[in-house]
N, C-alpha and C positions, 0 to 999 in steps of 0.2 A: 147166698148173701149171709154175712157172719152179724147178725150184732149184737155186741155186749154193752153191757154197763154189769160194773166190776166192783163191790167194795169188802174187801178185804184186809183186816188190822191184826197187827202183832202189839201185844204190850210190851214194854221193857221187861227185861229179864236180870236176871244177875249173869252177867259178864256177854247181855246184850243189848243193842237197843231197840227201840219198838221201830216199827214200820207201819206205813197207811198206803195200802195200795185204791187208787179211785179212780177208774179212764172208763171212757165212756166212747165206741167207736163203730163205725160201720165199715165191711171191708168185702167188694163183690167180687168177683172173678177176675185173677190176674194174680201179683205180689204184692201184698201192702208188708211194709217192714214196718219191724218194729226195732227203733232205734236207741241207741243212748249208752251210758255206762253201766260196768256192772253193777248189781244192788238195784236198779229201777224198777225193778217191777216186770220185765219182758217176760222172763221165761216161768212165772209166777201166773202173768197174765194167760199163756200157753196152757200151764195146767191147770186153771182154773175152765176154761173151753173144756180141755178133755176128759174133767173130770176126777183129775187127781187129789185137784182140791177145794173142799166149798164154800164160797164166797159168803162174807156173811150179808153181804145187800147185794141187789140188781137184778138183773135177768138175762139170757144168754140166749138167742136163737138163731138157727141154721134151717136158710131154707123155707122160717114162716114157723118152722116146730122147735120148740119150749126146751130145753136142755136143760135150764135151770132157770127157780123161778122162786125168789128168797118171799115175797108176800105170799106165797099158794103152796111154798116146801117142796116144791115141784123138783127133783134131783134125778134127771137119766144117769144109769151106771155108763162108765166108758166105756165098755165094750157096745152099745148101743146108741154112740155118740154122733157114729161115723165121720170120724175126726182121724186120720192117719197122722201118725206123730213119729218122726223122726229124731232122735236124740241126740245129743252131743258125744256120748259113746258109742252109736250105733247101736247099743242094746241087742248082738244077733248073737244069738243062741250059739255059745263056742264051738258043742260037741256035735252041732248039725251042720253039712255041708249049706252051699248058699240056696239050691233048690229046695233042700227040706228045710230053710228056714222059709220060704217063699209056701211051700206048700204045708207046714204048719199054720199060717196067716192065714192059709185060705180053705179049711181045713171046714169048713160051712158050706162049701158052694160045693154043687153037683160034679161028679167025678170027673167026666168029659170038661166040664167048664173051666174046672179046676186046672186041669193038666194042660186047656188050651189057655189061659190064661197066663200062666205060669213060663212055658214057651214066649209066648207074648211081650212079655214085660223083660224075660232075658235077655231076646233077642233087641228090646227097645234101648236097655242100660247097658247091652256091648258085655254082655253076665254070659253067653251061653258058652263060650270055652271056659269058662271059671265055675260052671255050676256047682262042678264037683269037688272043690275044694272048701276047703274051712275058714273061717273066717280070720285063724291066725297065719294062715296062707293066704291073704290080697292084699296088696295095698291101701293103704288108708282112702284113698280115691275109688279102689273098688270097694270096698267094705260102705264108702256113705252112697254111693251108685246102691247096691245089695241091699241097704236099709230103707232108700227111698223106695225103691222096686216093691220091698214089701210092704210098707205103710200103703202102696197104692195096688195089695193085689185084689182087698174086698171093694175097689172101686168108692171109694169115701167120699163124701159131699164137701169135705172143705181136710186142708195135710198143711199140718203144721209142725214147722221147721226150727231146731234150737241150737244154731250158731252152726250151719251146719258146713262151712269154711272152715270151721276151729282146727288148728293144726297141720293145714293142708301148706305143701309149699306152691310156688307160684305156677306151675306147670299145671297142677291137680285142682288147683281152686279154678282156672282159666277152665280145665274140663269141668269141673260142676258147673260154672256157669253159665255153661254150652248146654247142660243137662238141666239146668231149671227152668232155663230159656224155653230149651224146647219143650220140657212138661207144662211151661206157662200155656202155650199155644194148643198142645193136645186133649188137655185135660180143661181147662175150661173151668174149672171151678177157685173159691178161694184160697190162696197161699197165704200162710202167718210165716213168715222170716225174724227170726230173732237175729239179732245183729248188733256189734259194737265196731264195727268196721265200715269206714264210711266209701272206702273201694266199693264193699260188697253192697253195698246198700243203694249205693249210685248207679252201680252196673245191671240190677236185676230189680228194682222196685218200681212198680208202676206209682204208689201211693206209700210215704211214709206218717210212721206216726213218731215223733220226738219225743220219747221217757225221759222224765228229772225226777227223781225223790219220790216217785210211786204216781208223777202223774203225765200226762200226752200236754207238753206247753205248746208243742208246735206241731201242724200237721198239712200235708200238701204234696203234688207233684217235686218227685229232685230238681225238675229245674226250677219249680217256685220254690223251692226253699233255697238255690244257689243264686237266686235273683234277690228272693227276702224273708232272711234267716229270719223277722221279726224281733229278736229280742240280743243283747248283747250274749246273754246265758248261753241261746242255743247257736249263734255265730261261736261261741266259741266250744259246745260241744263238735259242732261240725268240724271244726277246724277249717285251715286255708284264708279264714277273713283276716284282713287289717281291721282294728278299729279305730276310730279316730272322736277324739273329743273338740267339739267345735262350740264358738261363738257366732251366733247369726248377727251380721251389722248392718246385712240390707237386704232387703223381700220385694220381688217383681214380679206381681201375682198375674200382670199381664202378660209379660215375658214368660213366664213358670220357672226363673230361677232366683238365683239366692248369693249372696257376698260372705263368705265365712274367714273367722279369722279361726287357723290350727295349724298345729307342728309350727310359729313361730310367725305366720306370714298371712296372707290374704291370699283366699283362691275364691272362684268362680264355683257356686255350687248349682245342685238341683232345685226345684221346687219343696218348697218343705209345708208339708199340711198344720194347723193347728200352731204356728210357731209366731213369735211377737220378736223385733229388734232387742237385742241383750238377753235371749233365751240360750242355753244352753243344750245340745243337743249332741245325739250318738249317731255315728254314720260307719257306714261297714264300706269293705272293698275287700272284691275276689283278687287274690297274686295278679292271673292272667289277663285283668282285665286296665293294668296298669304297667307302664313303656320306661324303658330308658332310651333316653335321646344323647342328642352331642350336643345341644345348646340351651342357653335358657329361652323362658315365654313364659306364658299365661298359664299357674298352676302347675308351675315348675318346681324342683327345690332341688338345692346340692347336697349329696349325701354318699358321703363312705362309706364301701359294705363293710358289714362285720364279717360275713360268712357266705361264702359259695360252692352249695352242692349240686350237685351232677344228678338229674332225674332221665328217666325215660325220653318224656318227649321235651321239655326243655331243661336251662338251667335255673335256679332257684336263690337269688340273690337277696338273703337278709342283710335290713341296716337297723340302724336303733329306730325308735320309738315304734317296735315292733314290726315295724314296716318292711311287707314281703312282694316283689316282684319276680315273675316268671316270664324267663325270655324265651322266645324262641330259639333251638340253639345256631341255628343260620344266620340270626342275629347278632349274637352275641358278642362283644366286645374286647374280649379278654380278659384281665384281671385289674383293672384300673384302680389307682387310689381312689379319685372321687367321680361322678357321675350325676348326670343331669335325671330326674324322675319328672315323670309325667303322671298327672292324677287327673283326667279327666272329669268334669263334672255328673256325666253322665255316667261316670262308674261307680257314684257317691250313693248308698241308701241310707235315708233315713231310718233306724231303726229305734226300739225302748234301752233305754240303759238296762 
Protein backbone atom coordinates (compact mmCIF):
# COMPACT_ATOMS: atom_id res chain seq x y z
CA UNK A 1 0.00 0.00 0.00
CA UNK A 2 1.46 3.47 -1.38
CA UNK A 3 0.26 6.45 0.63
CA UNK A 4 1.25 9.91 0.01
CA UNK A 5 0.45 13.21 0.88
CA UNK A 6 2.58 15.46 -1.41
CA UNK A 7 3.53 19.26 -1.15
CA UNK A 8 5.71 20.46 -3.31
CA UNK A 9 6.09 24.42 -4.83
CA UNK A 10 7.89 26.06 -7.54
CA UNK A 11 7.96 30.01 -7.42
CA UNK A 12 7.77 31.98 -10.58
CA UNK A 13 10.80 32.41 -12.26
CA UNK A 14 11.86 34.68 -15.08
CA UNK A 15 10.58 33.18 -18.19
CA UNK A 16 8.58 30.68 -15.89
CA UNK A 17 5.68 30.25 -13.84
CA UNK A 18 5.30 28.85 -10.44
CA UNK A 19 3.70 25.57 -9.81
CA UNK A 20 1.87 24.02 -6.50
CA UNK A 21 1.81 20.46 -6.52
CA UNK A 22 -0.62 19.12 -3.31
CA UNK A 23 -2.48 15.43 -3.75
CA UNK A 24 -3.12 13.47 -1.17
CA UNK A 25 -3.79 9.49 -1.99
CA UNK A 26 -3.92 5.92 -1.14
CA UNK A 27 -3.10 3.31 -3.76
CA UNK A 28 -3.09 -0.71 -2.91
CA UNK A 29 -2.28 -3.61 -5.23
CA UNK A 30 -3.36 -3.43 -8.76
CA UNK A 31 -3.15 -0.04 -11.23
CA UNK A 32 -4.20 3.09 -9.87
CA UNK A 33 -3.43 5.82 -12.69
CA UNK A 34 -2.68 8.78 -12.59
CA UNK A 35 -4.50 11.01 -15.05
CA UNK A 36 -4.72 14.29 -16.76
CA UNK A 37 -2.70 16.78 -18.96
CA UNK A 38 0.58 17.50 -19.19
CA UNK A 39 2.11 19.96 -16.49
CA UNK A 40 -0.21 18.32 -13.62
CA UNK A 41 1.80 17.11 -11.60
CA UNK A 42 1.89 13.13 -12.49
CA UNK A 43 5.12 12.47 -13.26
CA UNK A 44 6.40 15.03 -10.49
CA UNK A 45 4.22 13.02 -8.30
CA UNK A 46 6.32 9.60 -9.51
CA UNK A 47 9.52 11.26 -8.58
CA UNK A 48 8.75 12.60 -5.60
CA UNK A 49 7.72 8.40 -4.28
CA UNK A 50 11.04 7.55 -5.72
CA UNK A 51 12.98 9.92 -4.40
CA UNK A 52 14.08 11.97 -7.12
CA UNK A 53 12.64 14.74 -5.63
CA UNK A 54 11.89 16.19 -1.95
CA UNK A 55 8.77 17.38 -1.14
CA UNK A 56 8.62 20.23 0.86
CA UNK A 57 5.50 18.95 3.12
CA UNK A 58 3.81 15.44 3.68
CA UNK A 59 4.73 12.10 4.26
CA UNK A 60 5.11 9.11 1.90
CA UNK A 61 4.86 5.39 3.01
CA UNK A 62 5.12 1.94 1.50
CA UNK A 63 4.08 -0.87 3.06
CA UNK A 64 3.48 0.83 6.75
CA UNK A 65 7.60 2.11 6.30
CA UNK A 66 8.44 5.92 6.15
CA UNK A 67 10.09 6.90 2.86
CA UNK A 68 9.57 10.33 3.54
CA UNK A 69 8.59 12.30 6.32
CA UNK A 70 8.89 16.42 5.94
CA UNK A 71 7.86 17.06 10.07
CA UNK A 72 10.89 14.20 11.31
CA UNK A 73 13.35 14.98 7.84
CA UNK A 74 12.96 11.60 7.46
CA UNK A 75 14.43 11.20 3.44
CA UNK A 76 15.24 7.22 2.22
CA UNK A 77 17.75 7.44 -0.68
CA UNK A 78 16.15 5.74 -3.81
CA UNK A 79 18.07 3.11 -4.17
CA UNK A 80 16.43 1.86 -0.80
CA UNK A 81 13.03 2.84 -1.87
CA UNK A 82 11.98 -0.29 -3.42
CA UNK A 83 10.12 1.68 -5.92
CA UNK A 84 10.82 0.14 -9.70
CA UNK A 85 10.49 3.04 -12.06
CA UNK A 86 10.20 2.63 -15.38
CA UNK A 87 10.75 5.73 -17.66
CA UNK A 88 9.35 7.32 -20.52
CA UNK A 89 12.87 6.66 -22.36
CA UNK A 90 13.38 3.31 -21.02
CA UNK A 91 16.61 4.74 -19.48
CA UNK A 92 18.63 1.04 -20.63
CA UNK A 93 22.09 1.29 -20.52
CA UNK A 94 22.79 1.55 -24.67
CA UNK A 95 26.31 -0.21 -24.52
CA UNK A 96 24.81 -3.31 -22.46
CA UNK A 97 22.93 -5.99 -24.15
CA UNK A 98 19.26 -6.51 -22.65
CA UNK A 99 20.45 -9.36 -19.97
CA UNK A 100 23.42 -7.23 -18.78
CA UNK A 101 21.04 -4.45 -18.38
CA UNK A 102 18.68 -6.98 -16.35
CA UNK A 103 21.86 -8.35 -14.44
CA UNK A 104 23.22 -5.00 -13.70
CA UNK A 105 19.81 -4.20 -11.81
CA UNK A 106 20.32 -7.15 -10.04
CA UNK A 107 23.77 -7.08 -9.30
CA UNK A 108 22.94 -7.23 -5.20
CA UNK A 109 21.18 -10.45 -5.12
CA UNK A 110 23.07 -13.79 -4.57
CA UNK A 111 24.75 -15.34 -7.95
CA UNK A 112 22.42 -18.45 -8.29
CA UNK A 113 19.43 -15.95 -7.55
CA UNK A 114 20.53 -13.61 -9.69
CA UNK A 115 20.89 -15.69 -12.98
CA UNK A 116 17.63 -17.56 -11.86
CA UNK A 117 15.85 -14.53 -11.83
CA UNK A 118 17.03 -13.13 -14.72
CA UNK A 119 16.03 -16.27 -16.96
CA UNK A 120 12.66 -15.72 -15.17
CA UNK A 121 11.67 -12.56 -16.06
CA UNK A 122 13.11 -13.13 -19.90
CA UNK A 123 11.40 -15.78 -20.33
CA UNK A 124 8.05 -13.93 -18.67
CA UNK A 125 8.44 -10.56 -21.11
CA UNK A 126 8.89 -12.93 -24.34
CA UNK A 127 13.03 -11.12 -23.80
CA UNK A 128 14.85 -14.56 -24.05
CA UNK A 129 15.53 -14.69 -28.04
CA UNK A 130 16.54 -10.84 -27.63
CA UNK A 131 18.62 -11.18 -24.54
CA UNK A 132 21.54 -10.61 -26.55
CA UNK A 133 20.94 -7.64 -28.35
CA UNK A 134 21.08 -3.93 -27.59
CA UNK A 135 18.86 -1.85 -27.01
CA UNK A 136 19.34 0.15 -30.40
CA UNK A 137 18.48 -3.37 -31.79
CA UNK A 138 14.46 -3.91 -30.25
CA UNK A 139 11.63 -2.41 -30.87
CA UNK A 140 10.25 0.24 -29.05
CA UNK A 141 7.67 -2.51 -27.54
CA UNK A 142 10.63 -4.53 -26.77
CA UNK A 143 12.79 -2.02 -25.23
CA UNK A 144 9.56 -0.84 -22.55
CA UNK A 145 9.00 -5.05 -22.10
CA UNK A 146 13.24 -4.92 -21.31
CA UNK A 147 12.75 -1.77 -18.89
CA UNK A 148 9.83 -3.10 -17.06
CA UNK A 149 11.56 -6.69 -16.66
CA UNK A 150 14.33 -4.67 -15.06
CA UNK A 151 12.59 -2.20 -12.64
CA UNK A 152 10.93 -5.66 -11.42
CA UNK A 153 14.38 -7.76 -11.27
CA UNK A 154 15.13 -6.56 -7.25
CA UNK A 155 11.38 -7.79 -6.72
CA UNK A 156 10.08 -3.95 -5.57
CA UNK A 157 7.09 -3.43 -3.23
CA UNK A 158 5.38 -1.08 -5.36
CA UNK A 159 6.77 0.03 -10.00
CA UNK A 160 5.96 3.02 -10.97
CA UNK A 161 5.25 3.74 -14.62
CA UNK A 162 5.75 7.10 -16.67
CA UNK A 163 3.66 7.18 -19.79
CA UNK A 164 4.73 4.02 -20.48
CA UNK A 165 2.33 3.85 -23.97
CA UNK A 166 4.23 6.99 -25.04
CA UNK A 167 5.06 6.44 -28.78
CA UNK A 168 4.00 2.92 -29.13
CA UNK A 169 1.81 2.39 -32.38
CA UNK A 170 -1.38 0.46 -31.98
CA UNK A 171 -0.24 -3.05 -32.33
CA UNK A 172 2.73 -2.58 -29.54
CA UNK A 173 0.48 -0.48 -27.00
CA UNK A 174 -2.36 -3.63 -27.35
CA UNK A 175 1.08 -5.86 -26.41
CA UNK A 176 1.77 -3.79 -23.25
CA UNK A 177 -1.29 -3.90 -22.33
CA UNK A 178 -1.41 -7.70 -22.53
CA UNK A 179 1.84 -7.16 -20.34
CA UNK A 180 0.71 -4.90 -17.60
CA UNK A 181 -2.43 -6.82 -17.33
CA UNK A 182 -0.60 -9.75 -16.74
CA UNK A 183 2.11 -8.22 -14.31
CA UNK A 184 -1.12 -6.71 -12.50
CA UNK A 185 -2.26 -10.29 -11.64
CA UNK A 186 1.37 -11.76 -10.96
CA UNK A 187 2.98 -9.31 -9.06
CA UNK A 188 0.41 -8.29 -6.65
CA UNK A 189 1.75 -5.32 -5.48
CA UNK A 190 0.99 -1.33 -6.35
CA UNK A 191 1.16 0.09 -9.95
CA UNK A 192 1.59 4.06 -10.42
CA UNK A 193 0.62 4.55 -14.20
CA UNK A 194 1.16 8.08 -15.43
CA UNK A 195 -1.18 8.60 -18.26
CA UNK A 196 -2.66 11.37 -20.56
CA UNK A 197 -4.48 8.88 -22.64
CA UNK A 198 -7.84 8.04 -21.67
CA UNK A 199 -7.68 4.57 -23.97
CA UNK A 200 -4.82 3.69 -21.72
CA UNK A 201 -6.15 4.59 -18.62
CA UNK A 202 -9.56 2.96 -19.23
CA UNK A 203 -8.09 -0.28 -20.40
CA UNK A 204 -5.62 -1.18 -17.49
CA UNK A 205 -6.62 0.94 -14.35
CA UNK A 206 -8.34 -0.57 -11.47
CA UNK A 207 -8.49 3.06 -9.62
CA UNK A 208 -7.91 6.46 -11.09
CA UNK A 209 -6.71 9.61 -9.70
CA UNK A 210 -7.88 12.88 -12.05
CA UNK A 211 -4.66 15.69 -11.99
CA UNK A 212 -5.67 19.48 -12.81
CA UNK A 213 -3.05 22.27 -12.04
CA UNK A 214 -0.96 20.17 -9.48
CA UNK A 215 -4.17 18.68 -7.81
CA UNK A 216 -6.46 14.94 -7.86
CA UNK A 217 -10.21 16.80 -8.41
CA UNK A 218 -11.59 13.63 -9.24
CA UNK A 219 -10.90 10.02 -8.22
CA UNK A 220 -12.84 6.52 -8.52
CA UNK A 221 -13.36 3.32 -10.48
CA UNK A 222 -13.35 4.03 -14.77
CA UNK A 223 -16.58 3.10 -14.59
CA UNK A 224 -17.45 5.54 -11.76
CA UNK A 225 -15.93 8.13 -13.37
CA UNK A 226 -17.82 7.25 -16.96
CA UNK A 227 -21.05 7.07 -14.93
CA UNK A 228 -19.94 10.59 -12.91
CA UNK A 229 -17.21 12.63 -14.13
CA UNK A 230 -18.47 14.88 -11.11
CA UNK A 231 -17.53 18.11 -12.26
CA UNK A 232 -17.85 19.82 -15.95
CA UNK A 233 -13.71 20.29 -15.67
CA UNK A 234 -13.09 16.83 -15.47
CA UNK A 235 -16.01 15.59 -18.04
CA UNK A 236 -14.21 17.42 -20.27
CA UNK A 237 -10.62 16.35 -19.35
CA UNK A 238 -12.12 12.82 -20.13
CA UNK A 239 -13.45 13.64 -22.97
CA UNK A 240 -16.47 11.62 -24.94
CA UNK A 241 -19.28 13.69 -22.66
CA UNK A 242 -21.97 15.93 -24.06
CA UNK A 243 -22.77 18.64 -21.73
CA UNK A 244 -25.80 20.31 -21.47
CA UNK A 245 -26.94 23.43 -19.83
CA UNK A 246 -30.40 23.16 -18.35
CA UNK A 247 -33.34 24.81 -16.67
CA UNK A 248 -35.22 22.77 -13.96
CA UNK A 249 -39.20 23.68 -14.42
CA UNK A 250 -40.45 20.69 -12.55
CA UNK A 251 -39.13 18.29 -9.47
CA UNK A 252 -40.94 14.82 -8.60
CA UNK A 253 -39.26 13.91 -5.63
CA UNK A 254 -41.77 10.97 -5.62
CA UNK A 255 -41.48 9.92 -8.88
CA UNK A 256 -37.34 10.72 -8.75
CA UNK A 257 -37.57 12.86 -11.95
CA UNK A 258 -37.34 16.11 -13.24
CA UNK A 259 -38.88 18.53 -16.30
CA UNK A 260 -35.84 20.42 -17.99
CA UNK A 261 -36.00 22.99 -20.44
CA UNK A 262 -32.29 22.63 -22.93
CA UNK A 263 -31.07 22.68 -26.53
CA UNK A 264 -34.33 24.79 -27.08
CA UNK A 265 -37.34 22.31 -25.81
CA UNK A 266 -38.56 20.51 -22.83
CA UNK A 267 -37.27 16.96 -22.07
CA UNK A 268 -38.05 14.42 -19.29
CA UNK A 269 -35.01 14.41 -16.82
CA UNK A 270 -33.51 12.38 -13.76
CA UNK A 271 -33.92 13.09 -10.30
CA UNK A 272 -31.77 16.16 -9.42
CA UNK A 273 -30.49 16.34 -5.60
CA UNK A 274 -30.27 19.74 -3.91
CA UNK A 275 -32.18 21.67 -6.93
CA UNK A 276 -35.27 24.27 -6.53
CA UNK A 277 -37.76 25.27 -9.89
CA UNK A 278 -35.72 27.92 -11.97
CA UNK A 279 -32.23 26.49 -10.87
CA UNK A 280 -29.85 26.25 -13.23
CA UNK A 281 -27.94 23.16 -13.78
CA UNK A 282 -25.03 21.06 -15.55
CA UNK A 283 -25.77 17.58 -16.96
CA UNK A 284 -23.33 15.38 -18.78
CA UNK A 285 -24.14 12.39 -21.37
CA UNK A 286 -21.76 9.55 -22.62
CA UNK A 287 -21.92 9.52 -27.08
CA UNK A 288 -23.10 5.74 -26.50
CA UNK A 289 -25.37 6.06 -24.35
CA UNK A 290 -27.65 8.38 -26.72
CA UNK A 291 -29.85 6.81 -30.08
CA UNK A 292 -30.96 8.01 -33.43
CA UNK A 293 -34.23 7.05 -34.27
CA UNK A 294 -36.61 7.49 -37.41
CA UNK A 295 -39.32 9.38 -35.58
CA UNK A 296 -40.12 11.98 -33.10
CA UNK A 297 -41.31 11.32 -29.07
CA UNK A 298 -40.59 12.26 -25.68
CA UNK A 299 -36.98 13.82 -25.55
CA UNK A 300 -36.54 13.94 -29.06
CA UNK A 301 -35.01 16.73 -31.04
CA UNK A 302 -34.22 17.17 -35.03
CA UNK A 303 -30.75 17.75 -35.71
CA UNK A 304 -28.29 17.94 -38.80
CA UNK A 305 -24.98 16.26 -38.45
CA UNK A 306 -22.07 18.33 -38.86
CA UNK A 307 -19.65 15.66 -39.03
CA UNK A 308 -19.45 11.74 -39.51
CA UNK A 309 -16.39 9.68 -38.54
CA UNK A 310 -15.77 6.05 -38.95
CA UNK A 311 -14.46 4.54 -35.43
CA UNK A 312 -13.65 0.94 -34.73
CA UNK A 313 -16.69 -0.18 -33.19
CA UNK A 314 -19.11 2.36 -34.30
CA UNK A 315 -19.92 5.53 -36.15
CA UNK A 316 -19.51 8.90 -34.44
CA UNK A 317 -22.06 11.33 -35.47
CA UNK A 318 -21.41 15.09 -34.47
CA UNK A 319 -24.08 17.87 -34.58
CA UNK A 320 -24.01 21.49 -33.14
CA UNK A 321 -24.41 22.29 -29.59
CA UNK A 322 -21.62 20.05 -29.13
CA UNK A 323 -23.67 17.18 -29.31
CA UNK A 324 -22.06 13.59 -29.82
CA UNK A 325 -23.83 10.23 -30.71
CA UNK A 326 -22.20 6.84 -31.25
CA UNK A 327 -24.01 4.39 -33.40
CA UNK A 328 -23.76 1.13 -33.60
CA UNK A 329 -22.59 0.62 -37.15
CA UNK A 330 -25.32 -2.29 -37.83
CA UNK A 331 -27.34 0.61 -37.11
CA UNK A 332 -26.44 3.07 -38.91
CA UNK A 333 -28.45 5.02 -41.24
CA UNK A 334 -26.38 6.44 -43.90
CA UNK A 335 -25.68 9.88 -44.43
CA UNK A 336 -29.03 11.78 -43.92
CA UNK A 337 -29.58 15.43 -43.82
CA UNK A 338 -31.44 15.46 -40.62
CA UNK A 339 -32.25 12.90 -37.89
CA UNK A 340 -34.25 12.23 -35.01
CA UNK A 341 -31.85 12.04 -31.44
CA UNK A 342 -32.82 10.43 -28.67
CA UNK A 343 -31.73 11.75 -25.11
CA UNK A 344 -32.98 9.42 -22.61
CA UNK A 345 -33.48 10.64 -19.21
CA UNK A 346 -31.73 8.13 -17.56
CA UNK A 347 -28.53 8.98 -19.53
CA UNK A 348 -28.76 12.61 -18.11
CA UNK A 349 -26.05 13.16 -14.92
CA UNK A 350 -26.30 15.87 -12.94
CA UNK A 351 -23.04 17.21 -12.40
CA UNK A 352 -20.98 20.78 -10.86
CA UNK A 353 -20.39 23.42 -13.50
Amino acid sequence: MIEAAIGKNFPPAEDSAGFELNVEFQAGPGITALYGPSGSGKTLTLDAIAGFIPPQTGRIQLNGQILFDAGTSVSIPPRNRACGYVFQNYALFPHMTVRQNLAFAANNLPRLERHRTIAELLERFHLTDLAGRKPRELSGGQKQRASIARALITQPKALLLDEPGRGLDGQLRAELYTTLLDLKTFAKIPILLVTHDTEECFALADNVLIYQTGRIVHRGSPLELLRNPGTADVATLLGDFTLFQAEVLTLDPSRQTSTLKMLGQEFNGPHLRGCFRGDRVTLCARPEELRIVDKPGDNRLRRSPLRITERPQAVRVDFNDGLIVDVPRDQWIGRPDEVWVDIPANALRQIKA
